[in-house]
Every structure is written in C-alpha cells, then in structure tokens.
mmCIF file of the N, C-alpha and C atoms, coordinates in Angstrom:
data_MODEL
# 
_entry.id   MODEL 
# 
loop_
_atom_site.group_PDB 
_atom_site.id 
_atom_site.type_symbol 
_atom_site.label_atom_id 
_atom_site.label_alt_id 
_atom_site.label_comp_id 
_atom_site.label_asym_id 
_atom_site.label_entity_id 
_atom_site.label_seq_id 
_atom_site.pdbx_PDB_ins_code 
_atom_site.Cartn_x 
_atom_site.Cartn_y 
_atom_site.Cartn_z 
_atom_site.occupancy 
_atom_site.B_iso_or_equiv 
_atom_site.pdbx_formal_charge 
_atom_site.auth_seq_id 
_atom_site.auth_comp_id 
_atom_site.auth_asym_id 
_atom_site.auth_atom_id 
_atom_site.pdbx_PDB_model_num 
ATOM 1   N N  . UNK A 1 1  ? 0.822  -1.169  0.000   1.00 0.00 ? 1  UNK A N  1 
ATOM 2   C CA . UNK A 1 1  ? 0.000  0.000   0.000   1.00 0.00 ? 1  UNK A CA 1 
ATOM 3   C C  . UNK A 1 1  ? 0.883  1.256   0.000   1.00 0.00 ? 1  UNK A C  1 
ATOM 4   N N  . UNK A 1 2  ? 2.315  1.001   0.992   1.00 0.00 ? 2  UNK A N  1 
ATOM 5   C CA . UNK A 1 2  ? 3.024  2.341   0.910   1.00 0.00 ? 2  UNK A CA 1 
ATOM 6   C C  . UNK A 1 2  ? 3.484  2.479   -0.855  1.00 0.00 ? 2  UNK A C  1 
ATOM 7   N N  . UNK A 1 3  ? 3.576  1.761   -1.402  1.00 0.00 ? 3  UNK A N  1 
ATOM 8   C CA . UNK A 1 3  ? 4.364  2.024   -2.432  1.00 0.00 ? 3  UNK A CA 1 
ATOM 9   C C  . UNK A 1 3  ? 3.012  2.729   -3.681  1.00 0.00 ? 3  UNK A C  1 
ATOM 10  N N  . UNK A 1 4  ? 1.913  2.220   -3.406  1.00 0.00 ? 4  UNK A N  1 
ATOM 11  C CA . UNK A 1 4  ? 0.796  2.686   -4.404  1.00 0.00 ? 4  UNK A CA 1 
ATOM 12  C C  . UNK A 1 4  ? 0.738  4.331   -3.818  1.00 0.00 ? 4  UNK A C  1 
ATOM 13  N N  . UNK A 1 5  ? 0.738  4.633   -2.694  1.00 0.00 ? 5  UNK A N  1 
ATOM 14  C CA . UNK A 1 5  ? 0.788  6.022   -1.912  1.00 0.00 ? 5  UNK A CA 1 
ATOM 15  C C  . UNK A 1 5  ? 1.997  6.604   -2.620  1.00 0.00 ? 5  UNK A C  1 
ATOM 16  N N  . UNK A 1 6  ? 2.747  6.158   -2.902  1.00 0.00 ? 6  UNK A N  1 
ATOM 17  C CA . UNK A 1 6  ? 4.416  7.115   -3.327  1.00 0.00 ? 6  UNK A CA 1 
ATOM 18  C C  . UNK A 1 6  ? 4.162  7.320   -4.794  1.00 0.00 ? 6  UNK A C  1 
ATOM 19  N N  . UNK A 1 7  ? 3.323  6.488   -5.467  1.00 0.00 ? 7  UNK A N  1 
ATOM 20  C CA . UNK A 1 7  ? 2.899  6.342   -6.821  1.00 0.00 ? 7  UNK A CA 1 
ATOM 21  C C  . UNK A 1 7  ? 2.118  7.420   -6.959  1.00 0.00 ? 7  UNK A C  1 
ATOM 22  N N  . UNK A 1 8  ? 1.222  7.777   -6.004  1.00 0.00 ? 8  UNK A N  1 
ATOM 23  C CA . UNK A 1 8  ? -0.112 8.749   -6.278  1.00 0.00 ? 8  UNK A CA 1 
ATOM 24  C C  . UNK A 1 8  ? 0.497  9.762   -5.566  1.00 0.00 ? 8  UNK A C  1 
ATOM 25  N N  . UNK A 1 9  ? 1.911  10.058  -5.353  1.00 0.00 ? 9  UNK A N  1 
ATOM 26  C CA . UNK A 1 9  ? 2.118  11.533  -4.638  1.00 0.00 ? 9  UNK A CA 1 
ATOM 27  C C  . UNK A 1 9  ? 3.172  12.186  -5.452  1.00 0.00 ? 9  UNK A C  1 
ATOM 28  N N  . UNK A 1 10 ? 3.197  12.012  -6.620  1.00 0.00 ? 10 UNK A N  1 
ATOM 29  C CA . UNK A 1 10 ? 3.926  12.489  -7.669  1.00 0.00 ? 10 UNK A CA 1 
ATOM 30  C C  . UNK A 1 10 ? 2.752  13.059  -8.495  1.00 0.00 ? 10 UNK A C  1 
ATOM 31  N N  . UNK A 1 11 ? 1.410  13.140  -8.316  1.00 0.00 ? 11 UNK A N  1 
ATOM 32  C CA . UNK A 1 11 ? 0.485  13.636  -8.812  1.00 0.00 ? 11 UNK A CA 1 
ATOM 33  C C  . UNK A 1 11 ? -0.076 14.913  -8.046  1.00 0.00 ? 11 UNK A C  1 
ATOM 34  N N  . UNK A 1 12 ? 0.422  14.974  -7.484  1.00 0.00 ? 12 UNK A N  1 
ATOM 35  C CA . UNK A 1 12 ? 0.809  16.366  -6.492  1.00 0.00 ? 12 UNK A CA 1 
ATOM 36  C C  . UNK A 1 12 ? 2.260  17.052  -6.248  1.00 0.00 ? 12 UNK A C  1 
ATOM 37  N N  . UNK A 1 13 ? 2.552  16.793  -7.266  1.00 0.00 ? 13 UNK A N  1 
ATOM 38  C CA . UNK A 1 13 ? 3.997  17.166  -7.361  1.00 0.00 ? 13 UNK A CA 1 
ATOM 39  C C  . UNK A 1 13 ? 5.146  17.401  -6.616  1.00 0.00 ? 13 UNK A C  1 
ATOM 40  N N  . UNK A 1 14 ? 4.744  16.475  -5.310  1.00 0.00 ? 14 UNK A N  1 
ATOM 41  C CA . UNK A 1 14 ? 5.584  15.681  -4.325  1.00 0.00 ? 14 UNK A CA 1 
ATOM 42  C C  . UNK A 1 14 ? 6.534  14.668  -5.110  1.00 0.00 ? 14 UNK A C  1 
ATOM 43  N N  . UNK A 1 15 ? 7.375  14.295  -4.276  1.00 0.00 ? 15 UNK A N  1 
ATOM 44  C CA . UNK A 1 15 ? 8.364  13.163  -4.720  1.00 0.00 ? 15 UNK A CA 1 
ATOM 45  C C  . UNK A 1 15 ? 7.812  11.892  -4.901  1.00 0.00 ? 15 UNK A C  1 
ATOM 46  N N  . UNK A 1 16 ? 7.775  11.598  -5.729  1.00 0.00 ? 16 UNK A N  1 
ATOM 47  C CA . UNK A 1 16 ? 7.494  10.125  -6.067  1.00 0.00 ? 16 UNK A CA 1 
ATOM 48  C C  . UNK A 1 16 ? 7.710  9.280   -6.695  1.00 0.00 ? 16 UNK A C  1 
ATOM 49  N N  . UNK A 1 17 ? 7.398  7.965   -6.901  1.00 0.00 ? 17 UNK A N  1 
ATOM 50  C CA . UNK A 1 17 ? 7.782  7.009   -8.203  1.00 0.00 ? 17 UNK A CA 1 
ATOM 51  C C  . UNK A 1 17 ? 7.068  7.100   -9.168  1.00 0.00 ? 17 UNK A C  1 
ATOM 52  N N  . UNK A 1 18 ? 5.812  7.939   -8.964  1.00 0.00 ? 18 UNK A N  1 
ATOM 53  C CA . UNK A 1 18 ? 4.920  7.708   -10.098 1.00 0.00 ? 18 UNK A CA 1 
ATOM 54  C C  . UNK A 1 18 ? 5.130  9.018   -10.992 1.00 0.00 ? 18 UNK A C  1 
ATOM 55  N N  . UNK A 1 19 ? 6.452  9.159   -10.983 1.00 0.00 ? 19 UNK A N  1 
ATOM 56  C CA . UNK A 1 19 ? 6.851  10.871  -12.166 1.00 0.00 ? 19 UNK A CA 1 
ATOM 57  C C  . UNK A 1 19 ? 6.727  10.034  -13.477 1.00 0.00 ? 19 UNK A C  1 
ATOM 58  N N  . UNK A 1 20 ? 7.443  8.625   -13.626 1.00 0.00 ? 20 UNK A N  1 
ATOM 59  C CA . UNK A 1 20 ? 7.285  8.724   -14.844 1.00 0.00 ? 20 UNK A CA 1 
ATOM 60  C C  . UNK A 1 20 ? 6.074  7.651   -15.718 1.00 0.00 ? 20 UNK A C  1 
ATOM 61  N N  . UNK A 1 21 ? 4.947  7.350   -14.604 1.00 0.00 ? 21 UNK A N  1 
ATOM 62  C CA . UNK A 1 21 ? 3.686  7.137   -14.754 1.00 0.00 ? 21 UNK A CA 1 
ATOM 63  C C  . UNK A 1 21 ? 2.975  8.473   -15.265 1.00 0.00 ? 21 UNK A C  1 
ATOM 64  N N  . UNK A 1 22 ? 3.214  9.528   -14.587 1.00 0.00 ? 22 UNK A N  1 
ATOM 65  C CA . UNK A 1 22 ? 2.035  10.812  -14.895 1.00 0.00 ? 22 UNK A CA 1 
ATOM 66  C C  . UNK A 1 22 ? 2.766  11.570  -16.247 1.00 0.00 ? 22 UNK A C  1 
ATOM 67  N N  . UNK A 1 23 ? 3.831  11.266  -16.457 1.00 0.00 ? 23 UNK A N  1 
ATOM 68  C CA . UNK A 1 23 ? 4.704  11.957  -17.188 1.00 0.00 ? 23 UNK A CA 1 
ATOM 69  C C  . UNK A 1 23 ? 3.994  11.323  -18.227 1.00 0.00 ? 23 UNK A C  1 
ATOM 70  N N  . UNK A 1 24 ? 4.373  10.076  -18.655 1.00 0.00 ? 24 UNK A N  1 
ATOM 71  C CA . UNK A 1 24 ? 3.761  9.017   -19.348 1.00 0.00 ? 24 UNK A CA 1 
ATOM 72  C C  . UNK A 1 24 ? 2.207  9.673   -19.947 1.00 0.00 ? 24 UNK A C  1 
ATOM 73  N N  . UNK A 1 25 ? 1.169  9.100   -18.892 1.00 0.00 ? 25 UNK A N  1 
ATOM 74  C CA . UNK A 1 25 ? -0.005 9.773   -19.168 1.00 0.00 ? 25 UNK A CA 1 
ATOM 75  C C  . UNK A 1 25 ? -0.573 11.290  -19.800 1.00 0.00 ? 25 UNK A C  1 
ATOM 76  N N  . UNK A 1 26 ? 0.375  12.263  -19.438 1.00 0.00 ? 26 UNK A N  1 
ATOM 77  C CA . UNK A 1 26 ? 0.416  13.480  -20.027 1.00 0.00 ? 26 UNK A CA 1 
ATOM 78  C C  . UNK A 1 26 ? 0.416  13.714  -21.307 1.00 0.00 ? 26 UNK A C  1 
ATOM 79  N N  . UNK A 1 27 ? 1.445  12.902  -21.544 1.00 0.00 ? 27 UNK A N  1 
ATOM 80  C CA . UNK A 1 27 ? 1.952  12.790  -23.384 1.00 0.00 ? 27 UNK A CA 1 
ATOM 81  C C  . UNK A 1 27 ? 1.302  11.580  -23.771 1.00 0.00 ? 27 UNK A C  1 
ATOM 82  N N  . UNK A 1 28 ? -0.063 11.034  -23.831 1.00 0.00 ? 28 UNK A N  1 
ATOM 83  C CA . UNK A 1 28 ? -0.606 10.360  -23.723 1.00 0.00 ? 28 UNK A CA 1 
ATOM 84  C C  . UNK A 1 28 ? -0.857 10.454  -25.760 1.00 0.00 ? 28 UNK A C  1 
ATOM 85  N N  . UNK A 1 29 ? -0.493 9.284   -26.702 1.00 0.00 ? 29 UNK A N  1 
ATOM 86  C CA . UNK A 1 29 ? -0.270 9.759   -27.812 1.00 0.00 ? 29 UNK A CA 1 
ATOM 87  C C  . UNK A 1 29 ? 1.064  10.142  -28.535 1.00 0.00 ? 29 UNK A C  1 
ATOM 88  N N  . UNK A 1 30 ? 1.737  10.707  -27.737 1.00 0.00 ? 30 UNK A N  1 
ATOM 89  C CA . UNK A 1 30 ? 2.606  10.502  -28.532 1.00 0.00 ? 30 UNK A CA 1 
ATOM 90  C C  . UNK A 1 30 ? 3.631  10.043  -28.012 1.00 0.00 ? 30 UNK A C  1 
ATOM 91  N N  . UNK A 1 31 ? 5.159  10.370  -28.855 1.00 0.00 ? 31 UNK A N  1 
ATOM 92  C CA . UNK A 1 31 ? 6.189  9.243   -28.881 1.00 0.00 ? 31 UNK A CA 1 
ATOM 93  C C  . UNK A 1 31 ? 6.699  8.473   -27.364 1.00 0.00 ? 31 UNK A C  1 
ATOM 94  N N  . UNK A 1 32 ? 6.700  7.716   -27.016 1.00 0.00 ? 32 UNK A N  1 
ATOM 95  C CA . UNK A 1 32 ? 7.084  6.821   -26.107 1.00 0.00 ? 32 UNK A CA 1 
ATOM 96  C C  . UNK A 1 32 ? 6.739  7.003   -24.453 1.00 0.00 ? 32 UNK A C  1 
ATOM 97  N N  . UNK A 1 33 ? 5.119  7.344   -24.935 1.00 0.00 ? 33 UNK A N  1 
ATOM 98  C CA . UNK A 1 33 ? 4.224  7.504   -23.751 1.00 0.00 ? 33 UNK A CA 1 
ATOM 99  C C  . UNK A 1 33 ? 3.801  6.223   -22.669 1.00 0.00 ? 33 UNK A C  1 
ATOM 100 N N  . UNK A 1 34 ? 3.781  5.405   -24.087 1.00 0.00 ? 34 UNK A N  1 
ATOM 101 C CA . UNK A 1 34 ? 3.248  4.396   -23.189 1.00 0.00 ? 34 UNK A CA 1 
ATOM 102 C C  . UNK A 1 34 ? 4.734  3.091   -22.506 1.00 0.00 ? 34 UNK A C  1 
ATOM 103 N N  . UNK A 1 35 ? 5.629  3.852   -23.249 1.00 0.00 ? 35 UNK A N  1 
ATOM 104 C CA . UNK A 1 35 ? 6.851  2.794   -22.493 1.00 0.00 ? 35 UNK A CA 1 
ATOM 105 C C  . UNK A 1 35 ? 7.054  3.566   -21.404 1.00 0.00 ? 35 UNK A C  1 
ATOM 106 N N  . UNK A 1 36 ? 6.853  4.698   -21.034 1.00 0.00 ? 36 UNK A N  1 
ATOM 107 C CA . UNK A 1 36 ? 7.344  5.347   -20.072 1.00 0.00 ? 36 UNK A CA 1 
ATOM 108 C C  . UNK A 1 36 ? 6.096  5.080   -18.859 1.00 0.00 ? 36 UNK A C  1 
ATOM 109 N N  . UNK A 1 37 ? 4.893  5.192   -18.865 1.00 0.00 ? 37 UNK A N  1 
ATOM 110 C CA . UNK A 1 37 ? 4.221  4.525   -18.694 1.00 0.00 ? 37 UNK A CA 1 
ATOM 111 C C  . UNK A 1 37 ? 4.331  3.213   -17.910 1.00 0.00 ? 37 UNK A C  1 
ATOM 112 N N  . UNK A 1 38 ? 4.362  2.136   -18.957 1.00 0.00 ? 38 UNK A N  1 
ATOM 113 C CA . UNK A 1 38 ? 4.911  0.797   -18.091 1.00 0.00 ? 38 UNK A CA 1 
ATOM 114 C C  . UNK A 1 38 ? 5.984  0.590   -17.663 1.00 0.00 ? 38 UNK A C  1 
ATOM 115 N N  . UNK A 1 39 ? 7.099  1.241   -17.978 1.00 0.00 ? 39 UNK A N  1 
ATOM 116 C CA . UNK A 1 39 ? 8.446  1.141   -17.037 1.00 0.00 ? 39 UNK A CA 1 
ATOM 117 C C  . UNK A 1 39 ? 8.035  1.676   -15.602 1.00 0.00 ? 39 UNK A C  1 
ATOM 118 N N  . UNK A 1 40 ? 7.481  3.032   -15.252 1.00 0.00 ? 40 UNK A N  1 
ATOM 119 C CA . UNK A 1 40 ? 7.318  3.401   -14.420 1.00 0.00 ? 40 UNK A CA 1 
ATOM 120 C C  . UNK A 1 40 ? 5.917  2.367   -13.285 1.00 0.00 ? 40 UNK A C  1 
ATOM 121 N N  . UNK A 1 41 ? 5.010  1.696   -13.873 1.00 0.00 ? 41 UNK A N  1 
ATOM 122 C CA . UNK A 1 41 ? 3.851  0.579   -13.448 1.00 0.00 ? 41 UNK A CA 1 
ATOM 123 C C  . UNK A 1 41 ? 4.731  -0.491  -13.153 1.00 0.00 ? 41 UNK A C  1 
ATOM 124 N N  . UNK A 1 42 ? 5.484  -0.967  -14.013 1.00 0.00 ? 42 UNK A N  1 
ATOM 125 C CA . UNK A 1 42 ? 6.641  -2.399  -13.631 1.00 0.00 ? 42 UNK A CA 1 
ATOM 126 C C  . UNK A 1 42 ? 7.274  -2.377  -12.396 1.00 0.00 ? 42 UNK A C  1 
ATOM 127 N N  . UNK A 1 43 ? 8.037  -0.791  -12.373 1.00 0.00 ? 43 UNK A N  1 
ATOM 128 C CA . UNK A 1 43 ? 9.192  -0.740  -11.161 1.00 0.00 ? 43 UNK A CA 1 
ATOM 129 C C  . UNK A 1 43 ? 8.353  -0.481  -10.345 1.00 0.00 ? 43 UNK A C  1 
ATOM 130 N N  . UNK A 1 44 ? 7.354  0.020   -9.987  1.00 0.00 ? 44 UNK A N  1 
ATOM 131 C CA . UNK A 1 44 ? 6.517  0.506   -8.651  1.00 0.00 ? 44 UNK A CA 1 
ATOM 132 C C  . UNK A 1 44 ? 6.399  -1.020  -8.231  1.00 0.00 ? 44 UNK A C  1 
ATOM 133 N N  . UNK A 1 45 ? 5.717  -1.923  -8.950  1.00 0.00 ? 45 UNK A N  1 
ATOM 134 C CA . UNK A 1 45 ? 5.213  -3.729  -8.680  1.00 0.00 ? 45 UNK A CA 1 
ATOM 135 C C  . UNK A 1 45 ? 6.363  -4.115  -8.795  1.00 0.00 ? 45 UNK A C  1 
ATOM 136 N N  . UNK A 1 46 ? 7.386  -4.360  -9.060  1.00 0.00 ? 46 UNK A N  1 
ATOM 137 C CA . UNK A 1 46 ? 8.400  -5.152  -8.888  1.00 0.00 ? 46 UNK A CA 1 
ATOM 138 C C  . UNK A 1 46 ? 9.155  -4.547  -7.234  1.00 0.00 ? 46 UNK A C  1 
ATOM 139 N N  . UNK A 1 47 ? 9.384  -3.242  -7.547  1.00 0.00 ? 47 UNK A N  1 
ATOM 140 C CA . UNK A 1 47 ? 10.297 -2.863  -5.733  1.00 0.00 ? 47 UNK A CA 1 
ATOM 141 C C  . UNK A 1 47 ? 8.960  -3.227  -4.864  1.00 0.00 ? 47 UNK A C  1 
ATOM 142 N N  . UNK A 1 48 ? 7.373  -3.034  -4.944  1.00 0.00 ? 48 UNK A N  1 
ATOM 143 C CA . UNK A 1 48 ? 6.744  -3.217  -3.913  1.00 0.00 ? 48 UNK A CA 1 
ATOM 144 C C  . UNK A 1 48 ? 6.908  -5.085  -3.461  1.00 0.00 ? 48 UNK A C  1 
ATOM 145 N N  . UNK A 1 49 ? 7.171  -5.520  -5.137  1.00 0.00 ? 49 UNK A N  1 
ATOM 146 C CA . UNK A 1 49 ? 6.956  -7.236  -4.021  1.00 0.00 ? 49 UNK A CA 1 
ATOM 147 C C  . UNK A 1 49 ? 8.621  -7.464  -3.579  1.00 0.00 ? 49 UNK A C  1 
ATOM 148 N N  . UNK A 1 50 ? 9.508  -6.497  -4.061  1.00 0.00 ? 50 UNK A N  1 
ATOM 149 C CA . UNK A 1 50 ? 10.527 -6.947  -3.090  1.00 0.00 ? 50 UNK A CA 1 
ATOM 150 C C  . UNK A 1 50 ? 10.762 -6.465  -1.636  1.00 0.00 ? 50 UNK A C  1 
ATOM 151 N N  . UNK A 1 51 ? 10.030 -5.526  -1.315  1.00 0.00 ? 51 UNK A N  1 
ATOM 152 C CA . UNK A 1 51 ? 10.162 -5.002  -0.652  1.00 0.00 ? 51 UNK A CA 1 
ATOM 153 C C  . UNK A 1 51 ? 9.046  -5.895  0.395   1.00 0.00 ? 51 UNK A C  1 
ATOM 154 N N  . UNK A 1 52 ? 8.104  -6.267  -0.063  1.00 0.00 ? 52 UNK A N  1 
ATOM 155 C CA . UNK A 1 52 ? 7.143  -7.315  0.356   1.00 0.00 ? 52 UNK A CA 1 
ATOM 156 C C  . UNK A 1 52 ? 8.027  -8.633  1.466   1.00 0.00 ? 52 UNK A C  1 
ATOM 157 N N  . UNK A 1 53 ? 8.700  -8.933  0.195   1.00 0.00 ? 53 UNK A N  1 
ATOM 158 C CA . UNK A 1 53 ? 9.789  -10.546 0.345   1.00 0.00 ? 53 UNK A CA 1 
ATOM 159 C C  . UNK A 1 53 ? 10.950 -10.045 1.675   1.00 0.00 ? 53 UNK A C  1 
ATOM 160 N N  . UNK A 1 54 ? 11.144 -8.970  1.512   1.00 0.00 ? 54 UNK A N  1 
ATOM 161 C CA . UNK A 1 54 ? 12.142 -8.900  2.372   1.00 0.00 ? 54 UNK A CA 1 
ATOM 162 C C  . UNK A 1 54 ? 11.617 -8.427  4.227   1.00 0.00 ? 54 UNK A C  1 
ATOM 163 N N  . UNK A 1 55 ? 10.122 -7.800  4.087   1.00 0.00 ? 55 UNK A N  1 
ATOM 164 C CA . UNK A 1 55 ? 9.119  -8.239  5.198   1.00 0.00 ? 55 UNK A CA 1 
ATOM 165 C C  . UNK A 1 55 ? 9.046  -9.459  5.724   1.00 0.00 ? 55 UNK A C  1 
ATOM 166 N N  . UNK A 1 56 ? 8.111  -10.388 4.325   1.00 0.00 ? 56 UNK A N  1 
ATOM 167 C CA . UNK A 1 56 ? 7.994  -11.639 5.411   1.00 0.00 ? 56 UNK A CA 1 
ATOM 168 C C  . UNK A 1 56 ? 9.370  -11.895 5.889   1.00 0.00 ? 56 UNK A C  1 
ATOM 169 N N  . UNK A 1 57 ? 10.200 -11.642 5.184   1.00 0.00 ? 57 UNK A N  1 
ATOM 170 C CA . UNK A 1 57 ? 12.169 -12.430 5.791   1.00 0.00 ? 57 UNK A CA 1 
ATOM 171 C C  . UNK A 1 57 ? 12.205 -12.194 6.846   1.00 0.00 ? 57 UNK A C  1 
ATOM 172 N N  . UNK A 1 58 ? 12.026 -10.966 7.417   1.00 0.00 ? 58 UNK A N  1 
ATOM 173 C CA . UNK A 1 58 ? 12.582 -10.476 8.842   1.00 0.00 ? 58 UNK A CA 1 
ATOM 174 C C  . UNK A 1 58 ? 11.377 -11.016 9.281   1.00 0.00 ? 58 UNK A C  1 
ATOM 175 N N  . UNK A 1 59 ? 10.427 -10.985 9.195   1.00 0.00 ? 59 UNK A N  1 
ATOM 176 C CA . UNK A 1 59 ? 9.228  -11.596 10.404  1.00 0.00 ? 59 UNK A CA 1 
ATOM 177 C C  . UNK A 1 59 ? 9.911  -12.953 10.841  1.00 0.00 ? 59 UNK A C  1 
ATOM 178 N N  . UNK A 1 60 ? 9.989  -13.988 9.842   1.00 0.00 ? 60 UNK A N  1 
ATOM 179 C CA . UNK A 1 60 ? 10.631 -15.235 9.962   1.00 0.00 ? 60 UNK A CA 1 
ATOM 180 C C  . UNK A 1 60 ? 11.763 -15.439 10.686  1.00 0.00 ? 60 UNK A C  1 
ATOM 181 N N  . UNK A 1 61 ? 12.290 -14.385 10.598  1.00 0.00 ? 61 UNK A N  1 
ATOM 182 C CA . UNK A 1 61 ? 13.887 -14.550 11.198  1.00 0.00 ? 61 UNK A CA 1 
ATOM 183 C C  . UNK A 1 61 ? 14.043 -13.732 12.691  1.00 0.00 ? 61 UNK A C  1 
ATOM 184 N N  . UNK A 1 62 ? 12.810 -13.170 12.719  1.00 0.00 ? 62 UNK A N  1 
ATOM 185 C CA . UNK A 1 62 ? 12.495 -12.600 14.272  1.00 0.00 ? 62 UNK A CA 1 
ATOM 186 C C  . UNK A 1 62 ? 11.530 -13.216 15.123  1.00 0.00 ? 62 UNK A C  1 
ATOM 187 N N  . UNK A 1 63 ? 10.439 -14.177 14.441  1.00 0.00 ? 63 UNK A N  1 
ATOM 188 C CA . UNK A 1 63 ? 9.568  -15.033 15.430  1.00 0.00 ? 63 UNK A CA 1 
ATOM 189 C C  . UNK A 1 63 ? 10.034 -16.208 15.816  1.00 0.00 ? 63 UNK A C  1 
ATOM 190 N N  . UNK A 1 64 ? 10.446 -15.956 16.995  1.00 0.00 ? 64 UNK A N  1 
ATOM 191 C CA . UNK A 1 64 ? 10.666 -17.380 17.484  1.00 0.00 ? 64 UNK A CA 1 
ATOM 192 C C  . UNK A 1 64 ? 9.812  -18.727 17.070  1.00 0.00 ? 64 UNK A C  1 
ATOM 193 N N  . UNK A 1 65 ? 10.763 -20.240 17.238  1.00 0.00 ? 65 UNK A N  1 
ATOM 194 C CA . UNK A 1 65 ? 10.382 -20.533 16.654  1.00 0.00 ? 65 UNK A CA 1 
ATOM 195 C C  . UNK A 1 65 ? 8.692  -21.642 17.254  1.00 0.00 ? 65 UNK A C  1 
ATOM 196 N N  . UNK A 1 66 ? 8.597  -21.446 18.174  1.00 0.00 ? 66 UNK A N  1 
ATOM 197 C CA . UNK A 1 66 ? 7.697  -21.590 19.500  1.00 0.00 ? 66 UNK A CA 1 
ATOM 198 C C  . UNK A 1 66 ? 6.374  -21.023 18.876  1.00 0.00 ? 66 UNK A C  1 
ATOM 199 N N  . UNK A 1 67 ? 6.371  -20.551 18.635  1.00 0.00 ? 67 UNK A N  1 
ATOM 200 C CA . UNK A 1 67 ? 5.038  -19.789 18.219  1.00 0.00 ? 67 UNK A CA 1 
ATOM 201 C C  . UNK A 1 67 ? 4.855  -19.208 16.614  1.00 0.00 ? 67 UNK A C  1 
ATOM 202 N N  . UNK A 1 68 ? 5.744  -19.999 15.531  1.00 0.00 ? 68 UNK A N  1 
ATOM 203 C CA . UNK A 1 68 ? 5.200  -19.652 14.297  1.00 0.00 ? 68 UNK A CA 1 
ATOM 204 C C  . UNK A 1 68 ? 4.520  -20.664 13.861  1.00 0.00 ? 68 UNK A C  1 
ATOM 205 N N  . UNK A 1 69 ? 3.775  -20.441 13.098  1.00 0.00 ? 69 UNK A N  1 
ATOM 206 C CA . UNK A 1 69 ? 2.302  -20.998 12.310  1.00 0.00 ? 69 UNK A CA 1 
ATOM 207 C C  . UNK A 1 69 ? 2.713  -21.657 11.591  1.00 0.00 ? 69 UNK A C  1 
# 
C-alpha cells in the first residue's frame, strides 16, 4: 500500500515514483508515452513485491520458533 501512496504523490507534485507514470499519461499519444508509462507501473510492482519478500524475511527470522504458524 506504501508504495501505491508514493505512486499517487507524484500527482501532487511531491516526490514520487509515479513521475514517470504521470509523465507518461500526459503525453498520452505521442512518442514513447506508453513505455514510459509501463516502465514506471513495472518498477513501482516489482520494488513493492521486493520489498514485500524482504518483510515476510525479517518476520521469519524474528519469530521465534515456539510460536510460528
């Protein structure tokens, strides 16, 4: 969810990942709108599930092992 939030705060012209999503959309039509576009949709979903993977890691590697599921 944090990472869809960092996506939608570049639409307020805050810092975000989603510059070259809105950038993309702007020039909507012409030359290399829509690669800019999905490069910027790819890397948001790709760092969010790594960033995901490296959550559950530390949960795993911090719950004892007594009480994991």
């Amino acid at each position: 969810m944090v990472m869809g939030i960092a996506a939608i705060a570049a639409y307020v012209l805050g810092p975000g990942l989603g510059g070259l999503i809105f950038s993309g959309l702007s020039r909507l039509g012409g030359a290399n709108a829509l690669n800019s576009t999905l490069v910027g949709t790819i890397a948001i979903v790709l760092l969010a599930l790594v960033l995901d993977l490296l959550l559950v890691l530390t949960g795993r590697l911090t719950t004892p092992r007594g009480i994991r599921v």
